[in-house]
C-alpha positions as CSV (number, residue, x, y, z in Angstrom):
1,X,0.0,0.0,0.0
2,X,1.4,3.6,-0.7
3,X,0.0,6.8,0.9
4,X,-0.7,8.6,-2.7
5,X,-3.3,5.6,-2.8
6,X,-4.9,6.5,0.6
7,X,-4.8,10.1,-0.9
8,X,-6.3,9.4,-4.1
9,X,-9.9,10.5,-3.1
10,X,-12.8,10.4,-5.6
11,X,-14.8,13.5,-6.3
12,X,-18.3,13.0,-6.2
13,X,-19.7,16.3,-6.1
14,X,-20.6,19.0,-3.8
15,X,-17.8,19.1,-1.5
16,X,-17.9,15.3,-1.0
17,X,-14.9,13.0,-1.6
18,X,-15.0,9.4,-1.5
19,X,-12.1,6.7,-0.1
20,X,-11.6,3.7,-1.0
21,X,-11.2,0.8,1.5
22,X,-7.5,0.1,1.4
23,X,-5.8,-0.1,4.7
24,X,-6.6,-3.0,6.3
25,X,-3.7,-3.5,8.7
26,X,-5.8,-2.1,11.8
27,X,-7.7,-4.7,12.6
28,X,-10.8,-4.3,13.0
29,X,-10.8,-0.6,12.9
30,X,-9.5,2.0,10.5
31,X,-6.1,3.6,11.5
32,X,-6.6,7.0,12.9
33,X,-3.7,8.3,11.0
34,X,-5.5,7.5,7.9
35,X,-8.4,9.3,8.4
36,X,-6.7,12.2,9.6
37,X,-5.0,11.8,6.7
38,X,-7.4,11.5,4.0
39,X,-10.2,14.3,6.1
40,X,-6.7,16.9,5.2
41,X,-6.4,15.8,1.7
42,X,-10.1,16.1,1.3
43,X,-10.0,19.9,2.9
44,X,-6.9,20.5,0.5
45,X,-8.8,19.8,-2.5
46,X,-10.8,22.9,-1.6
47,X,-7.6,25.1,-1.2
48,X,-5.6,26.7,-3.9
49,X,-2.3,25.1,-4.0
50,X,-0.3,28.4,-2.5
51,X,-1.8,27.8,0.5
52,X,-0.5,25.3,2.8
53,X,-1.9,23.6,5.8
54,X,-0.7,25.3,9.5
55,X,-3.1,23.7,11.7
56,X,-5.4,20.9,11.7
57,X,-8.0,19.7,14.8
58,X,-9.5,16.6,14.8
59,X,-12.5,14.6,16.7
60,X,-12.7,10.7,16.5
61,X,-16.2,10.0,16.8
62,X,-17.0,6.5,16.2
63,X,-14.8,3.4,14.9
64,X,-14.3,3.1,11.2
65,X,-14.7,0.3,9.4
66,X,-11.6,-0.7,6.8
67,X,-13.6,-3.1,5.1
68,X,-16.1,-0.3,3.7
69,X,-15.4,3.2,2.0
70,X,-15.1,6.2,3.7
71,X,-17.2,9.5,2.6
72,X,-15.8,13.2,3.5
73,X,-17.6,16.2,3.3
74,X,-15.8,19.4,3.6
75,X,-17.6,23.1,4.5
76,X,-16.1,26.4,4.0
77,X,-16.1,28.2,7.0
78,X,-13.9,31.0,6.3
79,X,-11.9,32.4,3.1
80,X,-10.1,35.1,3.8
81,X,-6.7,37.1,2.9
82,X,-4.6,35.5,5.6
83,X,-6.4,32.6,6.2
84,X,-8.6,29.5,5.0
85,X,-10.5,27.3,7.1
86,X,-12.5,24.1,6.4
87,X,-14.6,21.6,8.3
88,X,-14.4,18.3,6.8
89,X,-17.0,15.4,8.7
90,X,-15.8,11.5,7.6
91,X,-18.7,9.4,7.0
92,X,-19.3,5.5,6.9
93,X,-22.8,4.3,6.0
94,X,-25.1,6.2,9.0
95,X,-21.7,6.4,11.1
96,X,-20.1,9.8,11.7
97,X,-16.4,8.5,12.3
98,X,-14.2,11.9,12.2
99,X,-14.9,15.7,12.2
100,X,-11.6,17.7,11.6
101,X,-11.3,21.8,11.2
102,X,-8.2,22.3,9.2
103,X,-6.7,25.9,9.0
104,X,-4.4,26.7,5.8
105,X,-2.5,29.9,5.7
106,X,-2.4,32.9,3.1
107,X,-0.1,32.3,0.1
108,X,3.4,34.0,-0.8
109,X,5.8,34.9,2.1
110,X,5.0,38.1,4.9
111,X,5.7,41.5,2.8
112,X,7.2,42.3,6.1
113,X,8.9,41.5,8.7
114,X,8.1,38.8,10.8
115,X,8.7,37.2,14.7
116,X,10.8,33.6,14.6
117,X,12.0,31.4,17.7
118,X,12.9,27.8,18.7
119,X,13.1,27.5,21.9
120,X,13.0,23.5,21.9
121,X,16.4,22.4,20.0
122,X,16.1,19.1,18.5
123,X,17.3,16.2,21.0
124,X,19.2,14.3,18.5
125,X,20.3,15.1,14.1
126,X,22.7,12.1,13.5
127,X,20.0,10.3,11.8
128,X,22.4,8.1,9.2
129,X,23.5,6.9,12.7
130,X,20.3,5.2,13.3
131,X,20.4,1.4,13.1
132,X,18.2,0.3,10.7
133,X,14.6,-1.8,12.1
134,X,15.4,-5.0,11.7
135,X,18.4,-5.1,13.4
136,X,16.2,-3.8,16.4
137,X,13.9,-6.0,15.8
138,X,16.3,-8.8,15.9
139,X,17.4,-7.4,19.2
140,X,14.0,-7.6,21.3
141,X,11.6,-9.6,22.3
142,X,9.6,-12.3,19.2
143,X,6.8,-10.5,20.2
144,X,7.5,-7.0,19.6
145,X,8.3,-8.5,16.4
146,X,5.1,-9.7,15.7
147,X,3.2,-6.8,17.1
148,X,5.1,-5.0,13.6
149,X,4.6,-7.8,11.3
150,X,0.4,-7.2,11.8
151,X,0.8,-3.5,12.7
152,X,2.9,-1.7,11.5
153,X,4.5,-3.0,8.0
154,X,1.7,-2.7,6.1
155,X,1.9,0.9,6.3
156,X,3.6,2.9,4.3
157,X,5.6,3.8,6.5
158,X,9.2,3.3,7.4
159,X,10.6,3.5,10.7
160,X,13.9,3.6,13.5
161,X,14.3,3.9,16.7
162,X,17.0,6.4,18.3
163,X,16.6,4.6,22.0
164,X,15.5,0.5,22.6
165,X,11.9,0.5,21.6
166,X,9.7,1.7,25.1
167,X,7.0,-1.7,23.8
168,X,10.0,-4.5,24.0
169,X,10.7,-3.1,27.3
170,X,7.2,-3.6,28.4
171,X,7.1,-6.9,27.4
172,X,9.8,-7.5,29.3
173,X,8.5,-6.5,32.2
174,X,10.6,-3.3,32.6
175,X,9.5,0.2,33.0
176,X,10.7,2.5,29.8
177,X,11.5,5.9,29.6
178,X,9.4,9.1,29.8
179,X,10.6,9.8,26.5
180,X,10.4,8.0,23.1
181,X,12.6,9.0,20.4
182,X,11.8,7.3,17.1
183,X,12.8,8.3,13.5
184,X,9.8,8.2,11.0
185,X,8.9,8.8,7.0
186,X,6.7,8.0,4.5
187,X,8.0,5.0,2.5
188,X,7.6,6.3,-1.2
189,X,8.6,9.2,-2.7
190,X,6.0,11.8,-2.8
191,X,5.1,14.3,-5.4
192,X,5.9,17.6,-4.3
193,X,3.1,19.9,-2.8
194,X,2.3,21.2,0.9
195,X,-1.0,19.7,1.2
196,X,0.3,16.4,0.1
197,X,3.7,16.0,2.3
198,X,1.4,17.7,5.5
199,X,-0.9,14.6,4.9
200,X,2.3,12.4,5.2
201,X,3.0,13.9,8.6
202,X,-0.4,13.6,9.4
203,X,-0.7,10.1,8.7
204,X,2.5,8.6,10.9
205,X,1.9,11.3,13.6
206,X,-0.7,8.8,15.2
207,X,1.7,6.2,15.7
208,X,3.0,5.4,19.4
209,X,1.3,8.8,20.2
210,X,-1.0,7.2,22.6
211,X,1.5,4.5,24.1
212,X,3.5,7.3,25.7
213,X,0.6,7.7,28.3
214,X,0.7,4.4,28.7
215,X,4.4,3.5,29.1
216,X,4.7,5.0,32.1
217,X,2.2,2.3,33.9
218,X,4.3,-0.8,32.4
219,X,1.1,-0.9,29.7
220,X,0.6,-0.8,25.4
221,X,-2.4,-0.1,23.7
222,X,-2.0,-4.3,22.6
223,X,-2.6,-4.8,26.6
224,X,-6.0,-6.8,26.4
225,X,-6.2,-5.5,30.3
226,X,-6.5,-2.0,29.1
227,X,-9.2,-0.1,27.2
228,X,-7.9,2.5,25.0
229,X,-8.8,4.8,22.2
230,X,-7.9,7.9,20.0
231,X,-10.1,11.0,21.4
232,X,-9.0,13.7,19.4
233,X,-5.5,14.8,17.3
234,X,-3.9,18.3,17.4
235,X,-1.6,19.2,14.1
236,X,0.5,22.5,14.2
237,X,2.6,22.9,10.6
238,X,5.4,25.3,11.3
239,X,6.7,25.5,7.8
240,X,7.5,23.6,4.7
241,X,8.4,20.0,5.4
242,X,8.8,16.6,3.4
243,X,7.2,13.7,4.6
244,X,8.8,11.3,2.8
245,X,12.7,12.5,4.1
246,X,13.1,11.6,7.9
247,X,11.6,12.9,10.5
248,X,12.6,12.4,14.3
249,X,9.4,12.5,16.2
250,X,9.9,13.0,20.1
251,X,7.0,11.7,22.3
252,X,6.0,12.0,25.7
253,X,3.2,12.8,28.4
254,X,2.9,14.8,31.2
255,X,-0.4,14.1,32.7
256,X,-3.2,10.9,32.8
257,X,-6.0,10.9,34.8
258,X,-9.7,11.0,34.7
259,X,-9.6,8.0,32.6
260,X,-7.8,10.1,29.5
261,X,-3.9,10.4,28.8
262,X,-3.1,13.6,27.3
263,X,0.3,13.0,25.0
264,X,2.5,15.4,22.8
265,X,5.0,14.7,19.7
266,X,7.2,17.3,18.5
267,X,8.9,16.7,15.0
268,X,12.4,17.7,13.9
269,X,14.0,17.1,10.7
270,X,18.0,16.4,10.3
271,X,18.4,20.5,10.4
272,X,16.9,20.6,13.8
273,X,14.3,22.6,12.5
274,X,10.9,21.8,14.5
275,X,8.4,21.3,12.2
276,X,5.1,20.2,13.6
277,X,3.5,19.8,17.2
278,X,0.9,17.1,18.1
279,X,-1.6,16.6,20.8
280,X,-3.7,14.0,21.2
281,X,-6.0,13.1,24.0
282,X,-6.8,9.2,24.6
283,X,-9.1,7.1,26.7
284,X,-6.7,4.8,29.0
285,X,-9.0,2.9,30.6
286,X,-8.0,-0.5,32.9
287,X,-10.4,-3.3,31.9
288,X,-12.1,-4.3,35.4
289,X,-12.2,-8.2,35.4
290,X,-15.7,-10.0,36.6
Protein backbone atom coordinates (compact mmCIF):
# COMPACT_ATOMS: atom_id res chain seq x y z
CA UNK A 1 0.00 0.00 0.00
CA UNK A 2 1.45 3.63 -0.70
CA UNK A 3 0.02 6.77 0.90
CA UNK A 4 -0.66 8.63 -2.72
CA UNK A 5 -3.29 5.61 -2.84
CA UNK A 6 -4.92 6.52 0.59
CA UNK A 7 -4.79 10.14 -0.87
CA UNK A 8 -6.35 9.41 -4.10
CA UNK A 9 -9.90 10.51 -3.06
CA UNK A 10 -12.85 10.38 -5.63
CA UNK A 11 -14.77 13.52 -6.27
CA UNK A 12 -18.34 13.03 -6.20
CA UNK A 13 -19.67 16.31 -6.05
CA UNK A 14 -20.65 19.05 -3.83
CA UNK A 15 -17.82 19.08 -1.49
CA UNK A 16 -17.88 15.26 -0.97
CA UNK A 17 -14.93 12.95 -1.59
CA UNK A 18 -15.00 9.40 -1.54
CA UNK A 19 -12.13 6.66 -0.09
CA UNK A 20 -11.63 3.67 -0.96
CA UNK A 21 -11.22 0.78 1.54
CA UNK A 22 -7.48 0.06 1.44
CA UNK A 23 -5.80 -0.12 4.73
CA UNK A 24 -6.63 -2.96 6.27
CA UNK A 25 -3.73 -3.47 8.68
CA UNK A 26 -5.82 -2.10 11.78
CA UNK A 27 -7.67 -4.71 12.57
CA UNK A 28 -10.77 -4.29 13.04
CA UNK A 29 -10.79 -0.56 12.89
CA UNK A 30 -9.46 2.00 10.53
CA UNK A 31 -6.08 3.61 11.51
CA UNK A 32 -6.57 6.97 12.88
CA UNK A 33 -3.72 8.35 11.01
CA UNK A 34 -5.51 7.47 7.86
CA UNK A 35 -8.41 9.28 8.43
CA UNK A 36 -6.69 12.21 9.62
CA UNK A 37 -5.04 11.77 6.68
CA UNK A 38 -7.44 11.46 4.00
CA UNK A 39 -10.16 14.34 6.07
CA UNK A 40 -6.75 16.89 5.20
CA UNK A 41 -6.39 15.79 1.70
CA UNK A 42 -10.08 16.12 1.31
CA UNK A 43 -10.04 19.94 2.89
CA UNK A 44 -6.86 20.54 0.48
CA UNK A 45 -8.78 19.78 -2.55
CA UNK A 46 -10.81 22.91 -1.63
CA UNK A 47 -7.64 25.10 -1.18
CA UNK A 48 -5.61 26.68 -3.89
CA UNK A 49 -2.29 25.06 -3.97
CA UNK A 50 -0.32 28.37 -2.46
CA UNK A 51 -1.76 27.75 0.52
CA UNK A 52 -0.51 25.27 2.82
CA UNK A 53 -1.95 23.64 5.76
CA UNK A 54 -0.69 25.32 9.53
CA UNK A 55 -3.08 23.65 11.74
CA UNK A 56 -5.36 20.90 11.69
CA UNK A 57 -7.97 19.72 14.78
CA UNK A 58 -9.53 16.59 14.82
CA UNK A 59 -12.53 14.63 16.70
CA UNK A 60 -12.68 10.71 16.49
CA UNK A 61 -16.17 9.98 16.83
CA UNK A 62 -17.01 6.45 16.23
CA UNK A 63 -14.80 3.36 14.91
CA UNK A 64 -14.34 3.07 11.25
CA UNK A 65 -14.67 0.26 9.42
CA UNK A 66 -11.65 -0.66 6.84
CA UNK A 67 -13.63 -3.08 5.07
CA UNK A 68 -16.06 -0.32 3.66
CA UNK A 69 -15.43 3.16 2.02
CA UNK A 70 -15.10 6.15 3.68
CA UNK A 71 -17.23 9.53 2.65
CA UNK A 72 -15.84 13.16 3.55
CA UNK A 73 -17.61 16.24 3.34
CA UNK A 74 -15.79 19.43 3.56
CA UNK A 75 -17.56 23.15 4.51
CA UNK A 76 -16.10 26.42 3.99
CA UNK A 77 -16.10 28.24 7.01
CA UNK A 78 -13.95 31.01 6.29
CA UNK A 79 -11.92 32.44 3.05
CA UNK A 80 -10.11 35.11 3.83
CA UNK A 81 -6.69 37.15 2.87
CA UNK A 82 -4.58 35.48 5.62
CA UNK A 83 -6.42 32.60 6.24
CA UNK A 84 -8.59 29.46 5.01
CA UNK A 85 -10.46 27.26 7.06
CA UNK A 86 -12.52 24.10 6.40
CA UNK A 87 -14.59 21.59 8.33
CA UNK A 88 -14.40 18.33 6.81
CA UNK A 89 -17.00 15.42 8.73
CA UNK A 90 -15.76 11.46 7.63
CA UNK A 91 -18.71 9.36 6.98
CA UNK A 92 -19.27 5.46 6.93
CA UNK A 93 -22.77 4.34 6.02
CA UNK A 94 -25.05 6.19 9.01
CA UNK A 95 -21.70 6.41 11.12
CA UNK A 96 -20.08 9.80 11.68
CA UNK A 97 -16.41 8.51 12.27
CA UNK A 98 -14.25 11.93 12.17
CA UNK A 99 -14.87 15.72 12.22
CA UNK A 100 -11.57 17.74 11.61
CA UNK A 101 -11.32 21.77 11.24
CA UNK A 102 -8.15 22.34 9.15
CA UNK A 103 -6.65 25.95 8.97
CA UNK A 104 -4.42 26.67 5.80
CA UNK A 105 -2.47 29.90 5.69
CA UNK A 106 -2.44 32.91 3.13
CA UNK A 107 -0.14 32.29 0.09
CA UNK A 108 3.38 34.04 -0.76
CA UNK A 109 5.78 34.87 2.14
CA UNK A 110 5.02 38.08 4.92
CA UNK A 111 5.72 41.47 2.77
CA UNK A 112 7.17 42.35 6.07
CA UNK A 113 8.93 41.49 8.68
CA UNK A 114 8.15 38.79 10.81
CA UNK A 115 8.71 37.23 14.73
CA UNK A 116 10.79 33.56 14.64
CA UNK A 117 11.97 31.40 17.69
CA UNK A 118 12.86 27.82 18.65
CA UNK A 119 13.09 27.46 21.90
CA UNK A 120 12.96 23.48 21.86
CA UNK A 121 16.37 22.38 20.01
CA UNK A 122 16.06 19.13 18.49
CA UNK A 123 17.34 16.21 21.03
CA UNK A 124 19.19 14.33 18.48
CA UNK A 125 20.34 15.06 14.11
CA UNK A 126 22.73 12.12 13.49
CA UNK A 127 20.00 10.33 11.81
CA UNK A 128 22.38 8.13 9.18
CA UNK A 129 23.52 6.91 12.73
CA UNK A 130 20.34 5.21 13.30
CA UNK A 131 20.41 1.37 13.09
CA UNK A 132 18.15 0.31 10.71
CA UNK A 133 14.58 -1.82 12.07
CA UNK A 134 15.44 -5.02 11.73
CA UNK A 135 18.39 -5.12 13.44
CA UNK A 136 16.22 -3.78 16.45
CA UNK A 137 13.92 -5.99 15.75
CA UNK A 138 16.34 -8.81 15.94
CA UNK A 139 17.44 -7.39 19.17
CA UNK A 140 14.01 -7.61 21.29
CA UNK A 141 11.63 -9.58 22.27
CA UNK A 142 9.64 -12.28 19.24
CA UNK A 143 6.76 -10.51 20.21
CA UNK A 144 7.55 -6.98 19.65
CA UNK A 145 8.28 -8.50 16.39
CA UNK A 146 5.07 -9.72 15.75
CA UNK A 147 3.22 -6.75 17.12
CA UNK A 148 5.10 -5.01 13.60
CA UNK A 149 4.64 -7.80 11.35
CA UNK A 150 0.44 -7.17 11.78
CA UNK A 151 0.75 -3.54 12.67
CA UNK A 152 2.92 -1.74 11.48
CA UNK A 153 4.50 -3.01 7.98
CA UNK A 154 1.72 -2.75 6.05
CA UNK A 155 1.85 0.90 6.28
CA UNK A 156 3.63 2.93 4.28
CA UNK A 157 5.61 3.83 6.53
CA UNK A 158 9.25 3.31 7.43
CA UNK A 159 10.58 3.53 10.74
CA UNK A 160 13.95 3.60 13.48
CA UNK A 161 14.26 3.89 16.73
CA UNK A 162 17.04 6.43 18.29
CA UNK A 163 16.60 4.60 21.97
CA UNK A 164 15.50 0.53 22.63
CA UNK A 165 11.86 0.55 21.57
CA UNK A 166 9.75 1.70 25.12
CA UNK A 167 7.04 -1.65 23.79
CA UNK A 168 9.96 -4.50 23.98
CA UNK A 169 10.74 -3.12 27.35
CA UNK A 170 7.21 -3.60 28.36
CA UNK A 171 7.06 -6.87 27.42
CA UNK A 172 9.78 -7.50 29.28
CA UNK A 173 8.50 -6.45 32.22
CA UNK A 174 10.60 -3.31 32.57
CA UNK A 175 9.50 0.22 32.95
CA UNK A 176 10.71 2.45 29.81
CA UNK A 177 11.54 5.88 29.64
CA UNK A 178 9.43 9.13 29.84
CA UNK A 179 10.60 9.80 26.45
CA UNK A 180 10.36 7.99 23.08
CA UNK A 181 12.62 8.99 20.40
CA UNK A 182 11.84 7.31 17.06
CA UNK A 183 12.85 8.30 13.50
CA UNK A 184 9.82 8.19 10.97
CA UNK A 185 8.86 8.80 6.98
CA UNK A 186 6.73 8.04 4.45
CA UNK A 187 8.02 5.04 2.46
CA UNK A 188 7.55 6.25 -1.16
CA UNK A 189 8.57 9.17 -2.68
CA UNK A 190 5.96 11.80 -2.76
CA UNK A 191 5.12 14.30 -5.35
CA UNK A 192 5.95 17.62 -4.27
CA UNK A 193 3.10 19.87 -2.76
CA UNK A 194 2.33 21.17 0.86
CA UNK A 195 -0.96 19.66 1.16
CA UNK A 196 0.32 16.40 0.14
CA UNK A 197 3.70 15.97 2.31
CA UNK A 198 1.39 17.70 5.51
CA UNK A 199 -0.91 14.59 4.86
CA UNK A 200 2.25 12.44 5.16
CA UNK A 201 3.01 13.87 8.56
CA UNK A 202 -0.36 13.57 9.39
CA UNK A 203 -0.72 10.13 8.71
CA UNK A 204 2.47 8.58 10.91
CA UNK A 205 1.92 11.33 13.55
CA UNK A 206 -0.70 8.82 15.20
CA UNK A 207 1.74 6.25 15.67
CA UNK A 208 3.05 5.41 19.38
CA UNK A 209 1.34 8.80 20.21
CA UNK A 210 -1.04 7.16 22.57
CA UNK A 211 1.55 4.53 24.07
CA UNK A 212 3.50 7.34 25.75
CA UNK A 213 0.62 7.72 28.31
CA UNK A 214 0.72 4.37 28.65
CA UNK A 215 4.38 3.50 29.13
CA UNK A 216 4.74 4.95 32.10
CA UNK A 217 2.23 2.29 33.94
CA UNK A 218 4.30 -0.79 32.43
CA UNK A 219 1.13 -0.93 29.66
CA UNK A 220 0.65 -0.84 25.44
CA UNK A 221 -2.39 -0.06 23.71
CA UNK A 222 -1.96 -4.27 22.61
CA UNK A 223 -2.59 -4.83 26.58
CA UNK A 224 -6.02 -6.77 26.40
CA UNK A 225 -6.25 -5.46 30.31
CA UNK A 226 -6.54 -1.99 29.09
CA UNK A 227 -9.18 -0.07 27.17
CA UNK A 228 -7.92 2.48 24.99
CA UNK A 229 -8.81 4.78 22.17
CA UNK A 230 -7.85 7.92 20.01
CA UNK A 231 -10.06 10.99 21.43
CA UNK A 232 -8.99 13.65 19.41
CA UNK A 233 -5.55 14.82 17.31
CA UNK A 234 -3.88 18.29 17.36
CA UNK A 235 -1.64 19.23 14.14
CA UNK A 236 0.53 22.54 14.22
CA UNK A 237 2.55 22.90 10.65
CA UNK A 238 5.37 25.34 11.27
CA UNK A 239 6.75 25.51 7.78
CA UNK A 240 7.50 23.65 4.68
CA UNK A 241 8.41 20.02 5.42
CA UNK A 242 8.83 16.55 3.39
CA UNK A 243 7.15 13.73 4.59
CA UNK A 244 8.78 11.32 2.80
CA UNK A 245 12.66 12.45 4.08
CA UNK A 246 13.11 11.65 7.90
CA UNK A 247 11.59 12.86 10.45
CA UNK A 248 12.59 12.44 14.30
CA UNK A 249 9.40 12.50 16.23
CA UNK A 250 9.89 12.96 20.15
CA UNK A 251 7.00 11.72 22.33
CA UNK A 252 6.02 12.01 25.66
CA UNK A 253 3.17 12.83 28.45
CA UNK A 254 2.88 14.78 31.20
CA UNK A 255 -0.42 14.12 32.67
CA UNK A 256 -3.21 10.85 32.76
CA UNK A 257 -6.04 10.86 34.82
CA UNK A 258 -9.72 11.01 34.74
CA UNK A 259 -9.60 8.00 32.62
CA UNK A 260 -7.76 10.10 29.50
CA UNK A 261 -3.94 10.36 28.84
CA UNK A 262 -3.09 13.56 27.32
CA UNK A 263 0.29 12.95 25.00
CA UNK A 264 2.48 15.43 22.78
CA UNK A 265 4.97 14.74 19.70
CA UNK A 266 7.24 17.35 18.49
CA UNK A 267 8.85 16.69 14.97
CA UNK A 268 12.44 17.69 13.93
CA UNK A 269 13.97 17.09 10.66
CA UNK A 270 17.99 16.43 10.30
CA UNK A 271 18.44 20.48 10.37
CA UNK A 272 16.87 20.57 13.82
CA UNK A 273 14.35 22.61 12.48
CA UNK A 274 10.90 21.84 14.51
CA UNK A 275 8.41 21.25 12.24
CA UNK A 276 5.09 20.20 13.62
CA UNK A 277 3.54 19.79 17.20
CA UNK A 278 0.92 17.13 18.09
CA UNK A 279 -1.60 16.63 20.85
CA UNK A 280 -3.70 13.99 21.21
CA UNK A 281 -6.00 13.05 24.02
CA UNK A 282 -6.80 9.24 24.57
CA UNK A 283 -9.10 7.07 26.65
CA UNK A 284 -6.70 4.82 29.05
CA UNK A 285 -8.95 2.91 30.62
CA UNK A 286 -7.97 -0.46 32.93
CA UNK A 287 -10.43 -3.33 31.88
CA UNK A 288 -12.07 -4.35 35.37
CA UNK A 289 -12.17 -8.21 35.43
CA UNK A 290 -15.71 -10.02 36.57
Amino acid sequence: MRLVDLLDLKDVGDGRYVAAPLDHSSGDRVFGGQLLAQALAAAGRTVPDERPPHSLHGHFLHPGDPGEPLEYTVATLREGRSQTVRQVLGRQGANEVIALTAAFAGGGSPSGPVLEHQNTPSPFTEFDTVEALEATLDRADGRLDDWFTRRIRPKPVELRFVDHPARDLVFRGEKPPRVQRILMRISDRLPDGPVTHACGLTYFSDLFLLSSALYPHQASVSDHAMLVASLDHTIWFHGPVRADEWLLYVLESDWAGQGRGLCQGKLFDAAGRLVATVMQEGLIKPVRKP
